[in-house]
C-alpha positions, 0 to 999 in steps of 0.5 A: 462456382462448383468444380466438377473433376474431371480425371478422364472417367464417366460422364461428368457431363450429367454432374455438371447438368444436374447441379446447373439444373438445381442453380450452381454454376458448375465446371468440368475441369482439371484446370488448377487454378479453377479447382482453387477458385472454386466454392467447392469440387465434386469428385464423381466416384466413377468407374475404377477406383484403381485407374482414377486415382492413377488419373488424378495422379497423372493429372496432378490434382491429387494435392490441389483437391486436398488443398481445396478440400481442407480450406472450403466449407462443405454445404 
């Protein structure tokens, strides 16, 4: 599964189509524990770089996406 991070910006909707088009399983979410679960995550580079990271950090997955990131393979 391929999390798609979703952090209130853009319509990540069109992500999650095209990957499902090319045969991942994809899902929108900002749910921790699927960010962990995942194969791999995609952060879409949407909208203002200021008020996203403000959302990541809202959110709380600043540090699940690092962690994520360090451990998984890239492909």
């Amino acid at each position: 599964m391929i999390a798609i991070i979703d952090y209130g910006m853009g319509n990540l909707r069109s992500v999650q189509k095209g990957l499902e088009h090319v045969g991942f399983n994809a899902v929108v979410t900002r749910d921790v524990s699927e960010i962990d679960a995942a194969r791999g995550v995609v952060l879409p580079g949407v909208g203002a770089f200021s008020a996203c990271m403000e959302n990541l950090g809202k959110f709380g997955l600043i540090e699940p996406i690092q962690k994520t990131g360090r451990r998984k393979k890239r492909f």
